[in-house]
N, CA, C and O atoms as CSV, one atom per row, in Angstrom:
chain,resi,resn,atom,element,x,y,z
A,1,UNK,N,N,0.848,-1.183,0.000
A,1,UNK,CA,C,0.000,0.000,0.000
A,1,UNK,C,C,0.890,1.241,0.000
A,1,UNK,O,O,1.780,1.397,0.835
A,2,UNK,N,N,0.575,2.247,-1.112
A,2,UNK,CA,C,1.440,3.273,-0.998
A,2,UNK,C,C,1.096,4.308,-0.054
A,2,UNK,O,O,0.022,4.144,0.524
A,3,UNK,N,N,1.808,5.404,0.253
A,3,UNK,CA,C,1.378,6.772,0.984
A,3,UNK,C,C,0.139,7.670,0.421
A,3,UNK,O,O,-0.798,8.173,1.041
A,4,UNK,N,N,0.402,7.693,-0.724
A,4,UNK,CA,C,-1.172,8.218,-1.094
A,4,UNK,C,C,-2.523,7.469,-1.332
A,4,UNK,O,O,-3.543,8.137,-1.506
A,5,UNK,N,N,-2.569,5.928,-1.347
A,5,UNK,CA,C,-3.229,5.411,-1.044
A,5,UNK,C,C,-3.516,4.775,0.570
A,5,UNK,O,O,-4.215,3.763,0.612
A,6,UNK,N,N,-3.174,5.146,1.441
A,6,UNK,CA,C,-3.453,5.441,2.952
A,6,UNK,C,C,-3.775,6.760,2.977
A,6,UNK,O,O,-4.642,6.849,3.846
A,7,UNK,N,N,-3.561,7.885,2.495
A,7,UNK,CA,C,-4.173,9.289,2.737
A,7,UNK,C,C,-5.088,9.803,1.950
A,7,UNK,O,O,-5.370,11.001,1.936
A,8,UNK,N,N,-5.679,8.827,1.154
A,8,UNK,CA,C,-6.830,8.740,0.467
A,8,UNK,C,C,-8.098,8.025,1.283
A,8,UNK,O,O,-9.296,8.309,1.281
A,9,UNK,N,N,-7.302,6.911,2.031
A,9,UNK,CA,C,-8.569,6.136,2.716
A,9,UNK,C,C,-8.708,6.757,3.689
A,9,UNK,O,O,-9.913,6.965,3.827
A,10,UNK,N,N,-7.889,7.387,4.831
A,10,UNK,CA,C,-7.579,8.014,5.985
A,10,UNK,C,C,-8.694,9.259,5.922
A,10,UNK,O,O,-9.406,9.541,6.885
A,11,UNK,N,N,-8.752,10.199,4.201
A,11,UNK,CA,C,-9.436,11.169,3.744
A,11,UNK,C,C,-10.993,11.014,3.738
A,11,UNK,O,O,-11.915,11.734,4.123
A,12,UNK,N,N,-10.901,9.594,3.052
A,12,UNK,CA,C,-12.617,9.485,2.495
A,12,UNK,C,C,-12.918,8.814,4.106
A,12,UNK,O,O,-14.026,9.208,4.471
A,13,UNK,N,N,-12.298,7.974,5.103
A,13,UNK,CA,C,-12.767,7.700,6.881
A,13,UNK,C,C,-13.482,8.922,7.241
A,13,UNK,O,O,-14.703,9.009,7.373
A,14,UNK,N,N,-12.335,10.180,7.441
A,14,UNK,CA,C,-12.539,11.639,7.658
A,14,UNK,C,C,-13.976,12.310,7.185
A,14,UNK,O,O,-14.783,12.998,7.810
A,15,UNK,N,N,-13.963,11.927,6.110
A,15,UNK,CA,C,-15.477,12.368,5.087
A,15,UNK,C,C,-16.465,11.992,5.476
A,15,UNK,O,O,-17.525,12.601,5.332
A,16,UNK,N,N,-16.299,10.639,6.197
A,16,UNK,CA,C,-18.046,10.057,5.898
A,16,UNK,C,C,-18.176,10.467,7.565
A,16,UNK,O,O,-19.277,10.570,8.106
A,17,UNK,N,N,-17.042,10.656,8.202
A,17,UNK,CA,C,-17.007,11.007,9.867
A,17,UNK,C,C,-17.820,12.248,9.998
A,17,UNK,O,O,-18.500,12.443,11.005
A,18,UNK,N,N,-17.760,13.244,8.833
A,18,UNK,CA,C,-17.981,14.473,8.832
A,18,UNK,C,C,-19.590,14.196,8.258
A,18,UNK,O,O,-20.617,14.547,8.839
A,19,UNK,N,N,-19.516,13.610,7.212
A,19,UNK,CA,C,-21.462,13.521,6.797
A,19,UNK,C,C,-21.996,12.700,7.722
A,19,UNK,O,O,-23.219,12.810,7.801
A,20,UNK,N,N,-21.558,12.000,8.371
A,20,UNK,CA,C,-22.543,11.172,9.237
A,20,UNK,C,C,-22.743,12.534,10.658
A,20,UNK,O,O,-23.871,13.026,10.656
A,21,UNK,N,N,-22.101,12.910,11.390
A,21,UNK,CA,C,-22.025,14.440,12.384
A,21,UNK,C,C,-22.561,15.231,11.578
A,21,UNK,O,O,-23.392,15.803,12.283
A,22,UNK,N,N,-22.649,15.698,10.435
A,22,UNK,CA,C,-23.650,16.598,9.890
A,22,UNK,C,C,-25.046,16.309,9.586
A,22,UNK,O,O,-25.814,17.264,9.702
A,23,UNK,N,N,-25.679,14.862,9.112
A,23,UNK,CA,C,-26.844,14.274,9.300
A,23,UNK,C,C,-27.288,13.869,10.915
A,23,UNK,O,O,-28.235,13.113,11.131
A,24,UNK,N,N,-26.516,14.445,11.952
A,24,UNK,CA,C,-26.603,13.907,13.350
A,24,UNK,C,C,-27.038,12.493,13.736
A,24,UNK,O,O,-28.127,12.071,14.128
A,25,UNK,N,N,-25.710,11.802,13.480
A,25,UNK,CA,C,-25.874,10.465,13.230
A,25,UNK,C,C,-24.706,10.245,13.991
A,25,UNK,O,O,-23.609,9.891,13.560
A,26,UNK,N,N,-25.145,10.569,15.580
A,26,UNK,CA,C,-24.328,10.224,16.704
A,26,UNK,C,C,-23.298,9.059,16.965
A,26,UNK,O,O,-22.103,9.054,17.260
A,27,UNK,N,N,-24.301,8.005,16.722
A,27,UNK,CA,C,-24.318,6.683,16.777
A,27,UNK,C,C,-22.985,6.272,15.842
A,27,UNK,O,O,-22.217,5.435,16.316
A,28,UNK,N,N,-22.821,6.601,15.086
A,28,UNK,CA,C,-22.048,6.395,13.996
A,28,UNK,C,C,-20.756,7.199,14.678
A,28,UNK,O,O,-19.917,6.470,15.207
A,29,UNK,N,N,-20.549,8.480,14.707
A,29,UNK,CA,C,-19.826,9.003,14.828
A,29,UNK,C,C,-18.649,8.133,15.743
A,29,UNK,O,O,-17.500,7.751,15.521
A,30,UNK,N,N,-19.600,8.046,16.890
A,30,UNK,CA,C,-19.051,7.478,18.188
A,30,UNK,C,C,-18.755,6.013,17.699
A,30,UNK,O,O,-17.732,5.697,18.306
A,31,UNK,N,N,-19.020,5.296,17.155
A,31,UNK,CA,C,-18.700,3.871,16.493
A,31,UNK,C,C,-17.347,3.750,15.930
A,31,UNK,O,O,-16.743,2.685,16.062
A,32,UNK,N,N,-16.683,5.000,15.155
A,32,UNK,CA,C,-15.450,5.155,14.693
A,32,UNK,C,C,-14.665,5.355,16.131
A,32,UNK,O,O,-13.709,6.020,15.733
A,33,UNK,N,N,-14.544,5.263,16.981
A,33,UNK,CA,C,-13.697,5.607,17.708
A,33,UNK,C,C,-13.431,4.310,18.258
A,33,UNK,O,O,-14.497,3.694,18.225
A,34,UNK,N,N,-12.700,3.737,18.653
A,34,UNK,CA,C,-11.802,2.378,19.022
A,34,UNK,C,C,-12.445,2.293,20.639
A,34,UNK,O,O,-12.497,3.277,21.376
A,35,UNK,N,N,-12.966,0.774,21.064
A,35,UNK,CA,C,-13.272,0.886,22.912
A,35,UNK,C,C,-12.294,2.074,23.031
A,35,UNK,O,O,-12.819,3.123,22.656
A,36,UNK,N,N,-11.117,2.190,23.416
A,36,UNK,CA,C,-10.133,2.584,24.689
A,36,UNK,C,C,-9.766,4.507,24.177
A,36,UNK,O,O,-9.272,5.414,24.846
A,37,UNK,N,N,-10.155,4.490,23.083
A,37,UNK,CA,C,-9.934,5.661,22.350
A,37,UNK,C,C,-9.836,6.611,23.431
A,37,UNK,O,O,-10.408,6.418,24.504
A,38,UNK,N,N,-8.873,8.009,23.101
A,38,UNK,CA,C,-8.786,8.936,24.118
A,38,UNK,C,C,-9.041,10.065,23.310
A,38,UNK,O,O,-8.364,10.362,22.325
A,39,UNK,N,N,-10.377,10.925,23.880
A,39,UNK,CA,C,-10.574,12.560,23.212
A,39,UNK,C,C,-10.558,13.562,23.963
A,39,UNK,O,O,-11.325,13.755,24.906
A,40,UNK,N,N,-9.258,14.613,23.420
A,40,UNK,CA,C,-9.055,15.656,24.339
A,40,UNK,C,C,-9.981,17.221,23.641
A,40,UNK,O,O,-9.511,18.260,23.177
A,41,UNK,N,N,-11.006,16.909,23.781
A,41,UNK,CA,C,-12.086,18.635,23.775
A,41,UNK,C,C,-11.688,19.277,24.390
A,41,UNK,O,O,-12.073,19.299,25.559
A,42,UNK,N,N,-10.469,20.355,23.829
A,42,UNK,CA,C,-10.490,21.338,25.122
A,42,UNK,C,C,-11.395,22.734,24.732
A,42,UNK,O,O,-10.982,23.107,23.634
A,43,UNK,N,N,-12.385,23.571,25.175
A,43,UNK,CA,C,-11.590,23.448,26.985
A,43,UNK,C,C,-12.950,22.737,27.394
A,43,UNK,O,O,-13.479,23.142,28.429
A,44,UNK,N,N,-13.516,21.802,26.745
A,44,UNK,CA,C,-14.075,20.784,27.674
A,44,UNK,C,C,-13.883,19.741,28.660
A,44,UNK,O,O,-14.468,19.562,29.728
A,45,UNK,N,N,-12.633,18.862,27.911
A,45,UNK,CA,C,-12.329,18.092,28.745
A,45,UNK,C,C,-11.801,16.912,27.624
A,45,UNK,O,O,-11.897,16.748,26.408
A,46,UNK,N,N,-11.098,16.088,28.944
A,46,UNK,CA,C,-10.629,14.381,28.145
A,46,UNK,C,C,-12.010,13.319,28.348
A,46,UNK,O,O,-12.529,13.080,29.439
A,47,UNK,N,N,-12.361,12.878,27.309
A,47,UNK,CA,C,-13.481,11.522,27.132
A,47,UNK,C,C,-12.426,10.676,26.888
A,47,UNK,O,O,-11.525,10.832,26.065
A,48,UNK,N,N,-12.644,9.519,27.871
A,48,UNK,CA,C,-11.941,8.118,27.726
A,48,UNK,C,C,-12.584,6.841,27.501
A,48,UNK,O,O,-13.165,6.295,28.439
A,49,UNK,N,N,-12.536,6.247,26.221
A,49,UNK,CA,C,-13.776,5.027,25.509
A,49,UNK,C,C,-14.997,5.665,24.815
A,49,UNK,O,O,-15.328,6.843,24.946
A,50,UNK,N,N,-15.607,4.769,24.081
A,50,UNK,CA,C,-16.459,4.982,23.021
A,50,UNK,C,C,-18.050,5.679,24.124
A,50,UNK,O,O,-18.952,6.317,23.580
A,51,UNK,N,N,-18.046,5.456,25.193
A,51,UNK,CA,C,-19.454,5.652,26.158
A,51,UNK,C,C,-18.859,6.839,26.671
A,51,UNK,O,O,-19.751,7.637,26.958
A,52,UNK,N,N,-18.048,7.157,26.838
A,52,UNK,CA,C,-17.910,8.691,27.311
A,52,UNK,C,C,-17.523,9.473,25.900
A,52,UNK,O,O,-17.920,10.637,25.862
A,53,UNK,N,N,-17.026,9.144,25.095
A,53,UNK,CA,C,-17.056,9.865,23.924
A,53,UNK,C,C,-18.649,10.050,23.438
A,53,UNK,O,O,-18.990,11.214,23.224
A,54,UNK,N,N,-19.437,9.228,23.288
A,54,UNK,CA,C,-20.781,9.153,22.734
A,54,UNK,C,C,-21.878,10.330,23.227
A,54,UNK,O,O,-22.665,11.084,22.655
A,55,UNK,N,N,-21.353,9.970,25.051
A,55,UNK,CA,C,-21.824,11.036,25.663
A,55,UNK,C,C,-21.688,11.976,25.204
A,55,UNK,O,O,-22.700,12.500,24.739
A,56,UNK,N,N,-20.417,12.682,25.085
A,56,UNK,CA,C,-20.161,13.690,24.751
A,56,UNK,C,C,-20.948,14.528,23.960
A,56,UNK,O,O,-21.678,15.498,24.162
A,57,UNK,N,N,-20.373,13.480,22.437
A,57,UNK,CA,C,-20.978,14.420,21.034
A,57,UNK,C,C,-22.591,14.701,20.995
A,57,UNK,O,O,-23.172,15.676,20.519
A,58,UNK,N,N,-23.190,13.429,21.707
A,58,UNK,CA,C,-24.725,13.405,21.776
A,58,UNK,C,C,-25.427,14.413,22.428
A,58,UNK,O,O,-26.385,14.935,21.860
A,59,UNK,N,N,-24.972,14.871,23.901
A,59,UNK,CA,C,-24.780,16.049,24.651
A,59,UNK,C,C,-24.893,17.347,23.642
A,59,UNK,O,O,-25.830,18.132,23.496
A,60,UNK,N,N,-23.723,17.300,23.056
A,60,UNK,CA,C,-22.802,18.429,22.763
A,60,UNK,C,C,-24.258,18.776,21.463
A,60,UNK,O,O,-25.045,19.715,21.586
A,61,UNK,N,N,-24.276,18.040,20.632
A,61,UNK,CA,C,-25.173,18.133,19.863
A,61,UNK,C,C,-26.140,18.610,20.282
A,61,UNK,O,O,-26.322,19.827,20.264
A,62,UNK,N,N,-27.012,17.739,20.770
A,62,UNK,CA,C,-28.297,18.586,21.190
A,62,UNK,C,C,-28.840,20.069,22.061
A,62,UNK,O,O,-29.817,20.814,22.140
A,63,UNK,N,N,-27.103,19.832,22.763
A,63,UNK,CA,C,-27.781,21.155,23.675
A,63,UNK,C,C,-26.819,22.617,22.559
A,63,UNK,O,O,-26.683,23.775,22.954
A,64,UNK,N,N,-26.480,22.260,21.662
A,64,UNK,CA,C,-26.372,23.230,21.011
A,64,UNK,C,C,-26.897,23.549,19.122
A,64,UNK,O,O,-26.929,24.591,18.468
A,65,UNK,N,N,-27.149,22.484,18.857
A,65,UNK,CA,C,-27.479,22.368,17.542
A,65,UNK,C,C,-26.510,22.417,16.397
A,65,UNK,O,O,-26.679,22.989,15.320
A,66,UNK,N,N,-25.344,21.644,16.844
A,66,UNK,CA,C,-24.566,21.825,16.034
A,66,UNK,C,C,-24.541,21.176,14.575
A,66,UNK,O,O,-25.275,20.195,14.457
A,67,UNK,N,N,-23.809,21.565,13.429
A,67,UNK,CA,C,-24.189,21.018,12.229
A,67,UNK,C,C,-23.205,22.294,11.056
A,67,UNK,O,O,-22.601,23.355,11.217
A,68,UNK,N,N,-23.530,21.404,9.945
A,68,UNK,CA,C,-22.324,21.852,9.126
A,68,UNK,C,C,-20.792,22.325,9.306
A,68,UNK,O,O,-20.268,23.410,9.055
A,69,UNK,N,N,-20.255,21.120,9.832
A,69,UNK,CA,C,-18.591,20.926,10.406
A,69,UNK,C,C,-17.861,20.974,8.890
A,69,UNK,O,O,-18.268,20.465,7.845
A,70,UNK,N,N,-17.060,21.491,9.048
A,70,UNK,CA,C,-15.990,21.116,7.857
A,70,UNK,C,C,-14.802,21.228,7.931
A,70,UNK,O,O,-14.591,22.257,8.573
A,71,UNK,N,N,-13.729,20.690,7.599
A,71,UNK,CA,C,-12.605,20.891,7.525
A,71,UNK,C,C,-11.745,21.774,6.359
A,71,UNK,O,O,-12.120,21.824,5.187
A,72,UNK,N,N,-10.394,22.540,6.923
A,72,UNK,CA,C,-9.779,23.206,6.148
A,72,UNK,C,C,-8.375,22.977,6.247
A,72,UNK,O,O,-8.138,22.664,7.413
A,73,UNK,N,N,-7.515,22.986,5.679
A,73,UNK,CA,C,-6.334,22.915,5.727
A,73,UNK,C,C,-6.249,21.424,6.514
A,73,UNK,O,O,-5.969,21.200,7.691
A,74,UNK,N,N,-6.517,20.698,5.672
A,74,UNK,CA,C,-6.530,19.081,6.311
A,74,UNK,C,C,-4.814,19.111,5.748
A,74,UNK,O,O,-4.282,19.634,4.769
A,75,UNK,N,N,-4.202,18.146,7.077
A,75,UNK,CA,C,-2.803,17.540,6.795
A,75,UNK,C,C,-2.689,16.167,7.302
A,75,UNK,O,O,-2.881,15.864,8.479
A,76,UNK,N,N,-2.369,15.354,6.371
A,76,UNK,CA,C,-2.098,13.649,6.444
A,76,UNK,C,C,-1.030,13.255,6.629
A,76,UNK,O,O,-0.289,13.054,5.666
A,77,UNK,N,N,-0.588,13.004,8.012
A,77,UNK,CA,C,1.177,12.139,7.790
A,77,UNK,C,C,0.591,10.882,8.347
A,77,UNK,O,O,0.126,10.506,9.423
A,78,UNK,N,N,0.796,10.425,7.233
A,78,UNK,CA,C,1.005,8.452,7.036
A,78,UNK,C,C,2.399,7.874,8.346
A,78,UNK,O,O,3.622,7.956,8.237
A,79,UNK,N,N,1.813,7.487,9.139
A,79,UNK,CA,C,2.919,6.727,9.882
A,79,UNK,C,C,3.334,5.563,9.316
A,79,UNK,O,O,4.546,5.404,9.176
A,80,UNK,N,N,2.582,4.722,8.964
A,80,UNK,CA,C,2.507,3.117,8.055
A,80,UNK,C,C,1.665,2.721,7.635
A,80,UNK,O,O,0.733,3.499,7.842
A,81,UNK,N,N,1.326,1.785,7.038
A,81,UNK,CA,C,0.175,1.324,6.598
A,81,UNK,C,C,-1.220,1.080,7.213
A,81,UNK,O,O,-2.253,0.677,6.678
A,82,UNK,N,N,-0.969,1.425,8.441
A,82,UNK,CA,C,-2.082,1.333,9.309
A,82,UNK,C,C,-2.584,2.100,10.148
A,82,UNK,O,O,-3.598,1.909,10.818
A,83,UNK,N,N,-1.321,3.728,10.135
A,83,UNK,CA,C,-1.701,4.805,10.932
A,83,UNK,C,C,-1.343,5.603,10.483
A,83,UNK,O,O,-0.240,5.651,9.939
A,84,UNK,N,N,-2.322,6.711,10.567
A,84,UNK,CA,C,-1.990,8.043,10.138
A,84,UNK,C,C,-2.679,9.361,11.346
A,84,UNK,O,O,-3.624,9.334,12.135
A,85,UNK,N,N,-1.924,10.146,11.076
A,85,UNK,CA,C,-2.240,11.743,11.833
A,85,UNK,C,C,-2.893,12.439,11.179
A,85,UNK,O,O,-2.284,12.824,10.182
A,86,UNK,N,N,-3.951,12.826,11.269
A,86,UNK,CA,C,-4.773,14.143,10.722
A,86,UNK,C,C,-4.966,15.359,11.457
A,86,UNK,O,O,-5.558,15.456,12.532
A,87,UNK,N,N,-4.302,16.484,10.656
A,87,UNK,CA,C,-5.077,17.415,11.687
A,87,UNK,C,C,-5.104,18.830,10.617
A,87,UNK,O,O,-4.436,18.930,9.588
A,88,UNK,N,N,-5.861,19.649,11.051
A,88,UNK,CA,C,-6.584,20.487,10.157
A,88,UNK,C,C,-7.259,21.639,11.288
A,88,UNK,O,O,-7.070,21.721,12.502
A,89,UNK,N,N,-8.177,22.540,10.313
A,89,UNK,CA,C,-8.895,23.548,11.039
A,89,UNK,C,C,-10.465,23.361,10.560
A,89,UNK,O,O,-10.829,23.031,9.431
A,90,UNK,N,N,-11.328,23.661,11.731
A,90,UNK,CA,C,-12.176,23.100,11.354
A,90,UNK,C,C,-13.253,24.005,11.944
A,90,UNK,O,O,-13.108,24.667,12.971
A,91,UNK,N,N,-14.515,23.958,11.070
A,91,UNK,CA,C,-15.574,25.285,11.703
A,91,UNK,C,C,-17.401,24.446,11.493
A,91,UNK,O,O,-17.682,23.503,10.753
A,92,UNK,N,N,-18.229,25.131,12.323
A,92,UNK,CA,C,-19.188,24.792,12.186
A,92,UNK,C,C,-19.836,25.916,12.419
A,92,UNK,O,O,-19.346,27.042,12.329
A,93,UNK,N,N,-21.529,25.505,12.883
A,93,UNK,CA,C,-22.519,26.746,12.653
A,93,UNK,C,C,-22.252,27.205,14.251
A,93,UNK,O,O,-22.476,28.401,14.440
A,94,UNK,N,N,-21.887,26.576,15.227
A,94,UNK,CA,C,-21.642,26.754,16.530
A,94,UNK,C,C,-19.971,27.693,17.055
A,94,UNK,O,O,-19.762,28.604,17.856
A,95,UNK,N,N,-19.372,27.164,16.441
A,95,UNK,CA,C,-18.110,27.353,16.638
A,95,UNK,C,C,-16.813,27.370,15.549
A,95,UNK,O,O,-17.206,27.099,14.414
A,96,UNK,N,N,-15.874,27.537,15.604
A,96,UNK,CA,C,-14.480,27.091,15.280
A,96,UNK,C,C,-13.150,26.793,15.884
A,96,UNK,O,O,-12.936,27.392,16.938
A,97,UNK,N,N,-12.293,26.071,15.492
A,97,UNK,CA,C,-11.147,25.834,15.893
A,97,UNK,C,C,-10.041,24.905,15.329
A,97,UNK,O,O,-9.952,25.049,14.109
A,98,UNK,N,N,-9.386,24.221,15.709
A,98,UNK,CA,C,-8.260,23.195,15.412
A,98,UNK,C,C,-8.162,21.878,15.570
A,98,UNK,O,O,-8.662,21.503,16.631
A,99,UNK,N,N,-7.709,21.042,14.918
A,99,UNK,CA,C,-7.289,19.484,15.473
A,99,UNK,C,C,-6.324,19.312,15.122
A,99,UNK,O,O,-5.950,19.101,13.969
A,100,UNK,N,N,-5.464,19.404,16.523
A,100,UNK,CA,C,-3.985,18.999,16.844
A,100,UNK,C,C,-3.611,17.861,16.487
A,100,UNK,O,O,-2.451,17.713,16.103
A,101,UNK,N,N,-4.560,16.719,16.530
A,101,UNK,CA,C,-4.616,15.439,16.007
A,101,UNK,C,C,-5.924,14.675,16.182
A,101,UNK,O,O,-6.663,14.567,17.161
A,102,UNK,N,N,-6.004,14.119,14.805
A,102,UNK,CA,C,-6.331,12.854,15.188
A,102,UNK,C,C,-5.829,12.021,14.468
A,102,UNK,O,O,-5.533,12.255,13.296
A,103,UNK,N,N,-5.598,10.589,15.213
A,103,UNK,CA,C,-4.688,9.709,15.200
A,103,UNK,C,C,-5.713,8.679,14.470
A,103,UNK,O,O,-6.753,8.392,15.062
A,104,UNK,N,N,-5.457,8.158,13.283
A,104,UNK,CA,C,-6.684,7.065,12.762
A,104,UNK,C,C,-5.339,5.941,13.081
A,104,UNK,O,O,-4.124,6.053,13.246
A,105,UNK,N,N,-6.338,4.826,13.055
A,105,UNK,CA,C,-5.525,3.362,12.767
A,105,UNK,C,C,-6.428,2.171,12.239
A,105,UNK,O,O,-7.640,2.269,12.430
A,106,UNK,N,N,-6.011,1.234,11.693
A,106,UNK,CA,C,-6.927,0.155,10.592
A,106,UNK,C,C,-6.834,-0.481,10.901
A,106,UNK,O,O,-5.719,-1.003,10.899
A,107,UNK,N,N,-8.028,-1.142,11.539
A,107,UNK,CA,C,-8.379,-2.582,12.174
A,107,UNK,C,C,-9.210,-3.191,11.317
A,107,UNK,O,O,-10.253,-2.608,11.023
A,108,UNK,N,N,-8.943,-4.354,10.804
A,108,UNK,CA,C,-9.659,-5.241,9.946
A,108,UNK,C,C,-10.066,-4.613,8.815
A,108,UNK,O,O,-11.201,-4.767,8.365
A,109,UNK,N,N,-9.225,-3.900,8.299
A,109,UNK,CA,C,-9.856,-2.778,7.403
A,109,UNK,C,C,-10.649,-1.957,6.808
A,109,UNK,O,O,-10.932,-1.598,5.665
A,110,UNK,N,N,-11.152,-1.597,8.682
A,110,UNK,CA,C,-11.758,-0.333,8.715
A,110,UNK,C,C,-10.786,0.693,9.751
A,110,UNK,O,O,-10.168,0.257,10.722
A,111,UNK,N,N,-10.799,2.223,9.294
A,111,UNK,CA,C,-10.304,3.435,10.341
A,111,UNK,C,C,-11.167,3.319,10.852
A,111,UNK,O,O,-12.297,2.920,10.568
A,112,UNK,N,N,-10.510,3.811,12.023
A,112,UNK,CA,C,-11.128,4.175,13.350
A,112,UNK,C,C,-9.773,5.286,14.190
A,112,UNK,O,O,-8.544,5.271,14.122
A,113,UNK,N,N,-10.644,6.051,14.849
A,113,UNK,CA,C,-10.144,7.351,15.932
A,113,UNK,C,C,-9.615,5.994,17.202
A,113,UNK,O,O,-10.314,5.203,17.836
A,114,UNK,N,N,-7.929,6.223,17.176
A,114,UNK,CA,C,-7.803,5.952,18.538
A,114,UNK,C,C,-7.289,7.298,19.336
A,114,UNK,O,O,-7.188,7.201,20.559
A,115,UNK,N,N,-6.998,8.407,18.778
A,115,UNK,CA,C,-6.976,9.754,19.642
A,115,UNK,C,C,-7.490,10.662,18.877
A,115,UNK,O,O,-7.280,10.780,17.670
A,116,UNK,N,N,-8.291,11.441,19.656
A,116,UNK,CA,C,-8.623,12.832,18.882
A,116,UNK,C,C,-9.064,13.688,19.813
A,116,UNK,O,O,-9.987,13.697,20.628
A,117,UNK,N,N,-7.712,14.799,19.337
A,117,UNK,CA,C,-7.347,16.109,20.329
A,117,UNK,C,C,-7.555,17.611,19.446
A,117,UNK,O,O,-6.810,18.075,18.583
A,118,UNK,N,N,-8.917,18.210,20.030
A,118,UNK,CA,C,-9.114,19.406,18.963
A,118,UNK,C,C,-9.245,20.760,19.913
A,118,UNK,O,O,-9.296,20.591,21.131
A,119,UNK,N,N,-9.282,21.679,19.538
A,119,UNK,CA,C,-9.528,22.874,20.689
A,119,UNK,C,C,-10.623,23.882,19.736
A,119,UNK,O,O,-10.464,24.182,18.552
A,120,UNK,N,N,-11.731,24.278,20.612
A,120,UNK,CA,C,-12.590,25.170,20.258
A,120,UNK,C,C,-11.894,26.425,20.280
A,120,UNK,O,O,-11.498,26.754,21.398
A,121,UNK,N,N,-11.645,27.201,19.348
A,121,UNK,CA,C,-11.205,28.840,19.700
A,121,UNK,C,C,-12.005,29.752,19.660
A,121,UNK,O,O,-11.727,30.895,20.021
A,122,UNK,N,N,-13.118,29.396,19.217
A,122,UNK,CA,C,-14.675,30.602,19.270
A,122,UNK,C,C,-15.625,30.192,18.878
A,122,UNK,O,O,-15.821,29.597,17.819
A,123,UNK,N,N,-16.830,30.651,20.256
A,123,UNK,CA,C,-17.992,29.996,19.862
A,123,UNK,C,C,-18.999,31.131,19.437
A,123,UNK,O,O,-19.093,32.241,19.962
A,124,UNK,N,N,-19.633,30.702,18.527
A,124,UNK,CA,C,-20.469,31.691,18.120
A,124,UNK,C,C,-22.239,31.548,18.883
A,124,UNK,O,O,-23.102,32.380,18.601
């Protein structure tokens, strides 16, 4: 498997992560993330596993209405064939800010989030 074919799959993971959170399709969201996964929301806080992550976004969602997320300045470093770093800037109808990382990795060949560390810088 080459480098641009891992930052192609790593890309289109990223994509459907983003249309499924924009159709508020919680369930899903939180499904990409690995049991043990670690998410640092700051300045919310660290979620540790897929049930405190779930919480989270499900929370986060409803009590604000969030929707139309997108990413900008996406950057892919391929660690190996099975992990890569993403991180980018990213805005919605609620807010904007950064992701310092997130860390995908390929289990049975599907991605999945085993870290993802983003920071809100303004909420609207």
């Amino acid at each position: 498997m080459t480098i641009s074919t891992t930052k192609a799959e790593v890309l289109n993971a990223s994509k459907q992560w983003i249309e499924a959170f924009n159709r508020g399709d919680i369930r899903y969201c939180s499904e990409q993330y690995l049991e043990q996964a670690v998410m640092d929301a700051r300045p919310m806080g660290q979620y540790t596993g897929r049930t405190e992550i779930y919480d989270f976004w499900r929370n986060f969602v409803s009590s604000t209405g969030a929707t139309n997320l997108s990413y900008t300045e996406i950057d892919i470093e391929v660690l190996d064939k099975d992990s890569a770093k993403l991180s980018a800037k990213w805005s919605m109808n609620v807010g904007k800010g950064f992701i310092s990382k997130e860390f995908w990795v390929k289990k049975e060949g599907t991605w999945f989030f085993s870290e993802d560390d983003f920071t809100v810088e303004e909420q609207f």
